[in-house]
N, C-alpha and C positions, 0 to 999 in steps of 0.2 A: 135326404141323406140316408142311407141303409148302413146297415149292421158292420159292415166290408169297408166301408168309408169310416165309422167309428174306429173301428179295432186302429186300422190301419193313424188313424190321429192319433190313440193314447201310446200305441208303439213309437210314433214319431217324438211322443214327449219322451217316451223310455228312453230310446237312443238319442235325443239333444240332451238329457240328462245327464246319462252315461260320457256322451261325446265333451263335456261342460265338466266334469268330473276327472276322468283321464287323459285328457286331451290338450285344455285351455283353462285348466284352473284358473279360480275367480268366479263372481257372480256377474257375469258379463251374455253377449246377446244371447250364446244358445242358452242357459240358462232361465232367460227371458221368455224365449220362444218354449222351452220347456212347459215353463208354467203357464202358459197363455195356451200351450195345444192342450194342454190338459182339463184348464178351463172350459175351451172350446167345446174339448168331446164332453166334459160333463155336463155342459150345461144344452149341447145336442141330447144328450141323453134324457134329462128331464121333459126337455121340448119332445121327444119323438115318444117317449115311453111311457111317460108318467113319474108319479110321485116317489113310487116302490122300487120299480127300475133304479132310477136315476140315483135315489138313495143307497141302491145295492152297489151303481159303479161308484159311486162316492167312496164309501167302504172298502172295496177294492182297491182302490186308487189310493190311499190312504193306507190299508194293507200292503201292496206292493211299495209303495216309497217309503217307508217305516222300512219294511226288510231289505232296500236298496241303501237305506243311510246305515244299517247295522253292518253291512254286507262292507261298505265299501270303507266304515270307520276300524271297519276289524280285518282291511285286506292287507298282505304282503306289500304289496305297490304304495299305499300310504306310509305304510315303517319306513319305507325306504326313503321316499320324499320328506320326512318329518326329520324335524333337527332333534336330538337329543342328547348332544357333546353337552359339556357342563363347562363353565368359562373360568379356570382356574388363573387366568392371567395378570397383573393388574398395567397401571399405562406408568406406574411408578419407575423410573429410572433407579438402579442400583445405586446411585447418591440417595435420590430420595427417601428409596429405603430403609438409609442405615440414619435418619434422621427421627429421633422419639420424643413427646413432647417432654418439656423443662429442659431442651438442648438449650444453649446459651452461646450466642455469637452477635456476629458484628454485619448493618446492611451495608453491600459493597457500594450498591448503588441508593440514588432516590426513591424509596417505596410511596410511590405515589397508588399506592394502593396494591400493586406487583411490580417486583424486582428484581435484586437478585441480593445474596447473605450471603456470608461465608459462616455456615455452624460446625463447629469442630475444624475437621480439617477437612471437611467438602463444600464445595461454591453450589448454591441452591438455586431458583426463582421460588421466591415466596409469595405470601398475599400479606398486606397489615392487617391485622383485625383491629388496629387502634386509630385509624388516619394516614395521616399523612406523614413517613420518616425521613429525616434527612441522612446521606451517605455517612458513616459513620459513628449512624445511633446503634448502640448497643440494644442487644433483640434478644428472647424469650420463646423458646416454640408452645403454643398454648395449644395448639390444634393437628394434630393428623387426619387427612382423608385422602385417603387412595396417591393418589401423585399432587396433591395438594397441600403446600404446608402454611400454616396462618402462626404469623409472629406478632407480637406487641413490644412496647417500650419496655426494656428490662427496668 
């Protein structure tokens, strides 16, 4: 193996890197194939050159893929692919919204664990935090989370 044959191995890891990177995100084959050419040539390196060589392309190699991961965490092209919107929304229905705990209403249905209330003057799906209620039982809202409402026995 000559000098011509290495070079041209650690370039072939550069670009499955690069091509693994901008290409096909994910740690999938070329990825793979990256690190295994790079392997390859370094440890050709050792075998053909010695202990000092092989230590210098180590170093190397370890230099350039350091400033490849700085290069490519600090590029334009990843801002752009990276989410950064902020999720102001919730899954809450505008009934469920206007529902605060120590509301006090009545279960339309059988809250076999979830069902549906009527608190105030909007019709809900609730959850019991107490068992099991029958249609009828007068309820307590004890709990808000997000579009979730937890009633017990008033």
């Amino acid at each position: 193996m000559t000098l011509t044959i290495l070079i041209i191995i650690f370039a072939l890891a550069l670009v499955l890197c690069l091509v693994e990177t901008f290409l096909i995100p994910g740690f999938g084959v070329c990825g793979v194939l990256s690190a295994v050419c790079a392997l390859i040539g370094l440890g050709a390196t050792f075998g053909m050159y010695g202990a000092m060589v092989g230590t210098i392309a180590t170093a190397v190699v370890l230099l350039l893929g350091g400033l490849l991961l700085y290069w490519v965490m600090h590029s334009k092209r990843i801002r752009r692919l990276s989410l950064d919107a902020t999720i102001d929304s919730s899954v809450a229905t505008a009934e469920q919204a206007q529902v605060k705990v120590g509301d006090k209403g009545t279960a339309l249905t059988r809250l076999a664990l979830v069902g549906t209330a009527r608190l105030g003057t909007v019709e809900v799906e609730v959850r019991s935090a107490s068992g099991f209620l029958d249609e009828g039982t007068p309820v307590v809202v004890t709990k808000v989370n997000g579009g979730e409402i937890y009633v017990s026995k008033e």
